[in-house]
N, C-alpha and C positions, 0 to 999 in steps of 0.2 A: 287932893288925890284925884278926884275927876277929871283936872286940867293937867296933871300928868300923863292918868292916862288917855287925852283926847289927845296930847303931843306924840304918843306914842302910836297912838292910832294913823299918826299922820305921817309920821316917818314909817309908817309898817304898807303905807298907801306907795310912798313917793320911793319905795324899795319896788315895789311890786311893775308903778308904773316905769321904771328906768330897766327892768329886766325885759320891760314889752317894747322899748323905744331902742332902748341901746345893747350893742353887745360888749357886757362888762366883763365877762371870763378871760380876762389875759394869761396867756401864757408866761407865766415868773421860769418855773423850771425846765422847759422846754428853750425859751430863750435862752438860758444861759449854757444849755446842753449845747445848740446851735452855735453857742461862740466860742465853746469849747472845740467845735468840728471847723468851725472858720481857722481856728487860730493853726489846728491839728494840721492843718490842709495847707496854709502858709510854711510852715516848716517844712511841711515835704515837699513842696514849691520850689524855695530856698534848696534846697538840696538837689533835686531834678536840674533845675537853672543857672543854682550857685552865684546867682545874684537878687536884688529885692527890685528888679527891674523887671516887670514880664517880658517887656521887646526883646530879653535873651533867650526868651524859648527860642527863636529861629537858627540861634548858634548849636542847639546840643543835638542829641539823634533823634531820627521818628521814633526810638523807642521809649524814649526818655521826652517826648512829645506826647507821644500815647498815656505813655500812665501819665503825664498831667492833668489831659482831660478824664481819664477815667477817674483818676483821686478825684476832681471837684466835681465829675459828673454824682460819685456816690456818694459824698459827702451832701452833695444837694438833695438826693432821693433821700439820705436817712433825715436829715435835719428838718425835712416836708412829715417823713413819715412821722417820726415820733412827736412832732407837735400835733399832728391830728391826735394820734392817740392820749398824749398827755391833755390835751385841752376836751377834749372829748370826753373823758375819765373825770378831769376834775368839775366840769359842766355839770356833768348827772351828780355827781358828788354834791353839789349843791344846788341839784334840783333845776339844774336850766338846762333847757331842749339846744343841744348844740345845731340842732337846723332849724332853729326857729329865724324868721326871718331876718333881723337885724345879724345874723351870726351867716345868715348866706351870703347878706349882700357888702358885709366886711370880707370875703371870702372872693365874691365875683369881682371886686374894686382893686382887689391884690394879683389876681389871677392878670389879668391885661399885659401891666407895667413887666412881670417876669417872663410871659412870653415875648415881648418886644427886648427884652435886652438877653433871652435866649438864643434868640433870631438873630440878632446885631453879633453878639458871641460866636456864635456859627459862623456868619458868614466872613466876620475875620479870621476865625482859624483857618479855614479853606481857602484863605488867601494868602496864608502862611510863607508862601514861595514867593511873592511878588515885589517890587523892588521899595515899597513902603511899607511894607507888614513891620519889619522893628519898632515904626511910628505910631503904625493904628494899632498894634496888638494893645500897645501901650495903653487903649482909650478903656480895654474891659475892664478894668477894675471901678475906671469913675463913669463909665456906663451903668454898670450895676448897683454899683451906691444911687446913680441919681432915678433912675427906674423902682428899684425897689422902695429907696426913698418916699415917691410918688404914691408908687401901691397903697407904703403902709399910713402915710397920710389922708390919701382915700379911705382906706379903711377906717382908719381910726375916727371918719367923719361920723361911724357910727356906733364907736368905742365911747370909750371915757378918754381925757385931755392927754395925757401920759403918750401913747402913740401917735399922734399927733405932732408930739416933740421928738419921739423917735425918729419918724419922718423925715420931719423938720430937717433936721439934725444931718440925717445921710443927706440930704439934698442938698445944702449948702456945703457941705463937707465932698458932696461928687464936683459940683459945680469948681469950686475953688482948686481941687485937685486936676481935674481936665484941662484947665486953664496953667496950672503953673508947676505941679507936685507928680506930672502921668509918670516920672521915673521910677517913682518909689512905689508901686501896685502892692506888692505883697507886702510893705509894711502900712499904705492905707487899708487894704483887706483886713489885716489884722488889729487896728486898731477900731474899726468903723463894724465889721460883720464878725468881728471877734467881741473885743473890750464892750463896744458901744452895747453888745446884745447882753453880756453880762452885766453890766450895769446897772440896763435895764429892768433883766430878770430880778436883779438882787432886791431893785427896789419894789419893784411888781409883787415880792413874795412878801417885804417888808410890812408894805403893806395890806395886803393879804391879813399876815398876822395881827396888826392892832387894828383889821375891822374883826376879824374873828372873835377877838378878845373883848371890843367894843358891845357886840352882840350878844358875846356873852355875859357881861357886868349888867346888859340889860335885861338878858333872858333873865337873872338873877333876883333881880330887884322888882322883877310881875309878883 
């Protein structure tokens, strides 16, 4: 009995110290909201464009230009906002300070990479007119796979392993695509910031639930 419960004392230690070292609170249901707004945002794409190629934005009108970027501008604000709130909510939920440090500095490691492929974004639209914009528009989709990519693997340096492969993952999947696949943007969008985030989320809540469960067979049995 004693040696049960000094095991138990020790997993109650190496819980306490992985909340002060890493930031374990992933996002399950906010990511998967996010790839539901990926995916939302490739259709209207597709329909704006009428092809799964970006380099035909340059073919339709500035106004069917405009709402492209306002669709992915808003969709990018809402899929920011509601994961702060959702990961913020489920933190306190379980007791952990959403600005404690390891949760800022997975935050400032992200922040970088999507300003830089903001920036790069920008400045190929406003280049929109020029006699290789068909080519480069082509680059934002595996621009932002391998930027974001970067972030969340930064980030996740101070996560648990799981974002890390998320990373992973968009990186090798930008790299490859800028190299051979830029035709097809809104079908890598969709399958990499759509599919890849619900994936993710699905398994992020999965497990969620059999440590929830786990905790509790053990709250159980004290």
């Amino acid at each position: 009995m004693k040696q049960d419960e000094a095991l138990e004392r020790i997993k109650d230690i190496q819980r306490i110290a992985e909340r002060t070292t890493l930031y374990t609170q992933l996002p399950g249901l906010a990511a998967i909201i996010g790839g539901i707004l990926a995916l939302f945002g490739c259709i209207i794409s597709y329909q704006l464009i009428g092809s799964v190629d970006f380099g035909a934005l340059i073919n339709v009108t500035a106004s069917k230009q405009l709402m492209f970027i306002i669709t992915w501008a808003c969709i990018g604000i809402i899929a920011i906002v509601q994961e702060i709130i959702l990961t913020t909510h489920d933190a306190k939920k379980h007791g952990i300070n959403p600005l404690s440090r390891p949760g800022k500095l997975s935050a400032y490691s992200l922040t970088p990479s999507l300003f830089i492929a903001a920036i790069i974004t920008l400045k190929l639209l406003l280049d929109i007119t020029s006699s290789i914009a068909p080519h480069s528009i082509r680059y934002i989709a595996p621009v932002w796979m391998m930027c974001y990519g970067t972030g969340i693997y930064a980030a996740g340096l101070f996560s648990v392993r799981l974002p890390r492969l998320l990373g992973l993952a968009f990186i090798i999947l930008g790299a490859v695509s800028i190299m051979y696949l830029d035709y097809y943007g809104v079908i890598l969008v969709a399958l990499t910031f759509g599919m890849l985030h619900i994936i993710f989320g699905a398994i992020v809540m999965h497990r969620a639930k059999k440590r929830n469960k786990r905790n509790d067979s053990h709250d159980n049995t004290r």
